[in-house]
KOLPA-967053 format. One record per residue (C-alpha): x, y, z. Coordinates in steps of 0.05 Angstrom, whole numbers, padded with zeros to 5 digits, always signed. Example, Ala and Ser with C-alpha at 12.3 -4.5 7.8 and 13.67 -1.06 7.14 Angstrom:
BEGIN
+00246-00090+00156+00273-00021+00143
This chain:
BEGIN
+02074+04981+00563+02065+04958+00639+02122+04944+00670+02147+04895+00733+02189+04923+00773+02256+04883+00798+02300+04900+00861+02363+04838+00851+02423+04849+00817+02427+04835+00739+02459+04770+00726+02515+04760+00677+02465+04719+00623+02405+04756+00643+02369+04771+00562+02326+04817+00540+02271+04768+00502+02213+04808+00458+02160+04753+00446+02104+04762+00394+02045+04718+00405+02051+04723+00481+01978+04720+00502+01963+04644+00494+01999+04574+00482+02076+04569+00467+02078+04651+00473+02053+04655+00543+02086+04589+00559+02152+04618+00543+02139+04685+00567+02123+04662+00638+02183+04614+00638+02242+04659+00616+02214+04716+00665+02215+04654+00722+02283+04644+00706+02312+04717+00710+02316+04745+00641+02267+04815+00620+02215+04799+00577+02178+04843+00530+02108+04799+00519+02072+04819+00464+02005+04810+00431+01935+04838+00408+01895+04818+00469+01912+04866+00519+01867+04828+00579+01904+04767+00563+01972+04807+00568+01949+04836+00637+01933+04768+00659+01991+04746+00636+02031+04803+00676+02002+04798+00744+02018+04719+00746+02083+04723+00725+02096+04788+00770+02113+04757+00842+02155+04703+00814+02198+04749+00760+02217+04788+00809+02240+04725+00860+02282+04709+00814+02314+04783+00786+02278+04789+00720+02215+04827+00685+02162+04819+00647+02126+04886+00609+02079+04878+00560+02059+04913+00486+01995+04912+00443+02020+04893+00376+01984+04863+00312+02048+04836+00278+02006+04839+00208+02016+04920+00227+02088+04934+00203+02096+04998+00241+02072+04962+00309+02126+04904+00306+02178+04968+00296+02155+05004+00353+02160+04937+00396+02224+04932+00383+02251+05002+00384+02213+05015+00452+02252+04951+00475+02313+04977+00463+02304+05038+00485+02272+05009+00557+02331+04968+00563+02384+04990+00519+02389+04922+00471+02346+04862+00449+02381+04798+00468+02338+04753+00434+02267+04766+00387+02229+04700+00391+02170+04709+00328+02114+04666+00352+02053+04689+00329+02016+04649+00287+01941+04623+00273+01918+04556+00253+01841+04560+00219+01851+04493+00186+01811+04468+00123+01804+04433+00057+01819+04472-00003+01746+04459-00032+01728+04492+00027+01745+04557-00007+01757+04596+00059+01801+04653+00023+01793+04705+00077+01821+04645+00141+01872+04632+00080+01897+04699+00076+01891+04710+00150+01945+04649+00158+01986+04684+00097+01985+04751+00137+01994+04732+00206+02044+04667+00193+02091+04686+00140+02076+04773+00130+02079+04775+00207+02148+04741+00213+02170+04785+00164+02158+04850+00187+02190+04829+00254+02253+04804+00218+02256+04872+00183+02250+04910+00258+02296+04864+00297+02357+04858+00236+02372+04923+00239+02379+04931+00310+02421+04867+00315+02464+04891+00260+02481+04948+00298+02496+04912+00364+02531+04863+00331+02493+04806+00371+02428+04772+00373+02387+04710+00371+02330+04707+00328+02280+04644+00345+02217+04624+00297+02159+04577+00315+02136+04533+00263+02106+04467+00258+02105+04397+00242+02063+04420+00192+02128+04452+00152+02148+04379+00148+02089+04348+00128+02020+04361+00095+01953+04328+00117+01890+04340+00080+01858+04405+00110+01932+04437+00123+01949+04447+00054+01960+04528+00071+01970+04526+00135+02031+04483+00123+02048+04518+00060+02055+04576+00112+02106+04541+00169+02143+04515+00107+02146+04588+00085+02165+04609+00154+02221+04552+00155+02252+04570+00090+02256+04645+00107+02282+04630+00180+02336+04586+00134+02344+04633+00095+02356+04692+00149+02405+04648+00174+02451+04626+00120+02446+04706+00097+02468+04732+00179+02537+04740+00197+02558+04696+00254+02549+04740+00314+02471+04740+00302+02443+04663+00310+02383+04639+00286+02328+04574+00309+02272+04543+00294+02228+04510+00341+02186+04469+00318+02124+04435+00349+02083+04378+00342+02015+04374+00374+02021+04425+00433+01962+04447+00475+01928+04511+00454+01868+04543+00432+01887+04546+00361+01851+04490+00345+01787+04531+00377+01799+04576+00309+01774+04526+00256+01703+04538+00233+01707+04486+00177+01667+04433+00210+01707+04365+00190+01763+04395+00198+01748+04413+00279+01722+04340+00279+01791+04313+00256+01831+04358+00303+01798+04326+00354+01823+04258+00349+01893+04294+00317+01908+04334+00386+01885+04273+00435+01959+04260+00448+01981+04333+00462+02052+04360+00499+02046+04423+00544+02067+04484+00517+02121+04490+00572+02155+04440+00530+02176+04486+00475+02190+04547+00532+02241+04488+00559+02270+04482+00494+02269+04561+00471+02303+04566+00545+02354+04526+00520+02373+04557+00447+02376+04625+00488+02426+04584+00539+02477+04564+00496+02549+04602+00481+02539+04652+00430+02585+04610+00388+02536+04556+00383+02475+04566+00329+02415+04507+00342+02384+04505+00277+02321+04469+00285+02295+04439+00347+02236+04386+00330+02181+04380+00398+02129+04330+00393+02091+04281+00436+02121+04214+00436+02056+04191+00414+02061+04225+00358+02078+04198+00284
């Protein structure tokens, strides 16, 4: 980890945020936006040059304002690197306030396409992913006895379009086992979903399938910034710990 270094006070709601997926879109979004506003973020990813990008921007203006921002390598498909992340968290800070599970890739396509490998890509990365960081931060909450635990998935868990038949099958996956987590948690551990419509990124850079990159085209014309759905995780992590959001729904009013 790199660290930022922070010479104010701690606030009384300052949080300790981990955030997987950090290094582009909604996870770099957030990241920058919750260190802006004081808390200590943990920004985590697999591109380590996007990371230390990532770090040196958000350095001079987390500190203004009394919080951090370090940064991990972590493949969340690796179950051993997801527990590290969130162990070394806690032992940095002594807790994790809040474990927002963003990562996720997009290679959309047709079935008939028979791209099994982008398939089981999305499989390992959206659903196996957001598993093995459930199973690292539970625990840990358990034990503190508080915690907020915040998954991104889609419009795409709502709805199917041709070429997102797996792709949605995964953000429905990730949905259900968000649900799930939360009707299963005891009260003092909250759990959201966020979840986006048509959001600026580079995910849509990931599709190889030809039609499919056409379509997304026309599909992402009406697009929200991702600081959008850092407003709106800002705001799940800013409510009493009493209160549980369930699902927050972004989109572009554009959008149908």
């Amino acid at each position: 980890m790199t660290t930022t270094t922070s010479t104010h006070s701690p606030a009384v709601d300052r949080k300790v945020v981990v955030i997987t997926g950090a290094s582009s879109g909604i996870g770099e979004a957030t990241a920058l936006h919750l260190a802006v506003q004081g808390h200590h973020v943990v920004a985590a990813a697999r591109r380590t040059d996007r990371l230390d990008d990532l770090q040196r921007r958000a350095s001079e203006a987390a500190e203004a304002s009394g919080g951090s921002l370090v940064t991990a390598q972590v493949d969340v498909t690796v179950e051993s690197d997801v527990t590290h992340l969130i162990e070394s968290t806690r032992d940095r800070f002594g807790r994790v306030d809040v474990v927002f599970a963003n990562a996720g890739v997009m290679p959309l396509s047709r079935l008939d396409s028979l791209l099994v490998q982008e398939w089981q890509r999305m499989v390992d990365v959206n659903v196996v992913g957001l598993l093995h960081t459930i199973a690292a931060a539970l625990p840990v909450f358990e034990q503190q006895r508080r915690g907020l635990f915040i998954t991104t998935a889609s419009i795409g868990a709502h709805q199917v379009v041709p070429t997102s038949a797996v792709y949605s099958g995964t953000k429905y996956a990730a949905w259900a086992i968000t649900e799930g987590l939360r009707l299963e948690s005891p009260p003092y551990i909250r759990v959201s979903t966020i979840t986006p419509g048509v959001v600026e990124s580079e995910l849509a850079s990931t599709i190889t399938e030809p039609g499919a990159a056409e379509a997304m085209k026309t599909y992402r014309a009406a697009s929200i910034s991702p600081f959008a759905i850092a407003r709106a995780v800002s705001y799940v992590i800013g409510e009493d710990e009493d209160v549980d959001v369930n699902e927050i729904v972004v989109r572009p009013t554009r959008q149908r």
